[in-house]
C-alpha positions, 0 to 999 in steps of 0.5 A: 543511484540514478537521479529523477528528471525534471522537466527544465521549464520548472522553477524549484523557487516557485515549489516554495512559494506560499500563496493563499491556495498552497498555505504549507510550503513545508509539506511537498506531495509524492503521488505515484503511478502507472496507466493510471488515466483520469485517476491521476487527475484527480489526485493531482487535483486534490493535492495542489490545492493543499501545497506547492510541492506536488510530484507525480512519479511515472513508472513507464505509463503507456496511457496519457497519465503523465500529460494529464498529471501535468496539466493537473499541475504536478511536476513529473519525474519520471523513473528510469524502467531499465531498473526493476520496478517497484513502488519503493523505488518510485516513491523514494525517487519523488522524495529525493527530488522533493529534498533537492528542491525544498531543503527544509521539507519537513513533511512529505504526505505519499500518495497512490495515483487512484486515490483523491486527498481529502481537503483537511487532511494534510493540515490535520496531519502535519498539525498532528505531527507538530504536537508529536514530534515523537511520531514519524508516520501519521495516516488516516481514513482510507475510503474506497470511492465506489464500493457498490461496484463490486464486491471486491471494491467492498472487501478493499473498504473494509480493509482499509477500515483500521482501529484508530491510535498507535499502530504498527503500520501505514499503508500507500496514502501518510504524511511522514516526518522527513528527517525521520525517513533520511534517518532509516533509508526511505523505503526498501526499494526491493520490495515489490509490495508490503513496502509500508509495513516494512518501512513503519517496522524499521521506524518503531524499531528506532524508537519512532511511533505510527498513528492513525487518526480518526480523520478523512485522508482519502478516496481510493479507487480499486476499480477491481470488478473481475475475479482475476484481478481480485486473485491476483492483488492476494498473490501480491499480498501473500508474496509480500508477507513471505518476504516480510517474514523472511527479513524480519521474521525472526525479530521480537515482532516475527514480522508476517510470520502469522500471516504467511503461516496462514497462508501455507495452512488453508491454501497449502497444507490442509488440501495436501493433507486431505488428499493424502488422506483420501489416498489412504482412507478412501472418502474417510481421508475428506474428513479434514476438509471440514475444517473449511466450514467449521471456520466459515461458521465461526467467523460468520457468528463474528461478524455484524453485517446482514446475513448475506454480506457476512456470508460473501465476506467470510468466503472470500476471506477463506478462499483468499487464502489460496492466492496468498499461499500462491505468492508465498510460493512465487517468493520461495520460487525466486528466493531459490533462483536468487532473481529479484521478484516481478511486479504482479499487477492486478489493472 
């Protein structure tokens, strides 16, 4: 395994030191990224007020993200792109370079280079993971800074608007309890999305829990404003359900089984089939498409938002189902060719 890079003008000692504006000395921070710009300023911003402990892991930017993370105050590791790229792979690397360089790190709060740390919430989290030492991952409110941007800005806050309690996953952003993350390997480094569902999944299979608290964490910014990059994030998140089901499919849970069946049906199955029918019958072969508005009404009438938000939610949510059922296929695609999947990026 090929160790991070550390800038030698660094003191690990120094990553330890307490003071009155880095009060957790047990808590070191990994924020990940690439081209990230003035996003990663931010985020480096926010969290070395919180700790001593704060990494910024570059994945071969091209922008001046690690300059800007540096200046912020991180320290930069960077990661070795001769090896395929995946988050996985970044965030395990930060926090080997956490581990060497703070021993006793009890907690390490994972975060993604476009989001913001909210000021109370790693002293919650880690309060939190104090009294429940039966709890390996502790996540909270995820809110999307600009969600009037756009409408794909809007469908990424209200995904991240969760139910509170035990849960089955986190997702980028968590505060996780080191020993119960060297216990399971970190993350599945081959990944190249849906590394934190597979990961939780392996630490409630040995006997952790998974809480999401009712408390802010962080601002995140998609900067999603184009159709394209909307598509092809559901690419990303189709191929991940696929290779989630693959490797965990067949255990009690059927890991994203679900969800890549419904990716096939909508996106796949039911096109095919009415087009075969249509072959067949003629126009009488175009009956099974409307299936599609019998669904838009029924989640229509589910929903509690204006008329004209509910309408824009409901179609999206249908029609995501195309690009997902597409990465289902790129992941059948190299499953087949026996290649490792490349990273679909979306900004």
């Amino acid at each position: 395994m090929i160790e991070a890079q550390m800038d030698p003008r660094y003191d690990s000692a120094d990553m330890r030191k307490p003071t009155k504006t880095n009060p957790l000395p047990l808590v070191g921070v990994v924020a990940i990224g690439r081209n990230e710009g003035m996003r990663i300023d931010t985020c480096i911003r926010s969290a070395v007020t919180l700790t001593a402990m704060v990494l910024y892991v570059d994945s071969g930017s091209t922008d001046d993200s690690v300059l800007l993370a540096e200046s912020a105050g991180a320290q930069i590791v960077g990661l070795d792109m001769g090896l395929p790229f995946t988050a996985a792979r970044a965030r395990n690397q930060g926090y080997r370079r956490l581990r060497q360089l703070a021993p006793e790190l009890s907690y390490v709060q994972f975060v993604d280079g476009d989001c913001e740390i909210e000021a109370d919430w790693i002293e919650t989290a880690s309060a939190f993971l104090d009294l429940n030492q039966d709890v390996a991952v502790v996540c909270g409110r995820r809110r999307e800074r600009f969600p009037s941007r756009s409408i794909y800005n809007k469908l990424c806050d209200m995904e991240w608007d969760t139910p509170i309690g035990q849960t089955k996953a986190c997702g980028g952003d968590a505060l996780i309890r080191a020993d119960a993350f060297e216990q399971i390997g970190g993350y599945r480094e081959d990944l190249i999305a849906g590394e934190e569902p597979e990961l939780c999944l392996r630490l409630r299979t040995a006997g952790w829990k998974v809480w999401r608290l009712d408390a802010e964490m962080t601002k995140h910014d998609a900067a999603i404003v184009h159709f394209s990059q909307w598509w092809r994030r559901h690419v990303r998140s189709g191929y991940a359900f696929a290779q989630g089901a693959y490797l965990h499919g067949r255990t009690p849970e059927r890991h994203w089984v679900w969800e890549t069946l419904r990716a096939l049906f909508w996106g796949t199955t039911l096109p095919i089939v009415s087009l075969l029918a249509l072959s067949l019958f003629g126009p009488w072969g175009l009956l099974p498409l409307l299936i599609y508005p019998l669904q838009f009404a029924r989640r229509l009438a589910q929903r509690s938002e204006s008329l004209g938000t509910r309408s824009q939610l409901t179609f999206f949510e249908l029609l995501t189902r195309f690009p997902e059922s597409s990465g289902v296929f790129t992941f059948m695609r190299d499953l087949g060719l026996g290649r490792h999947g490349r990273l679909i990026e979306y900004k």
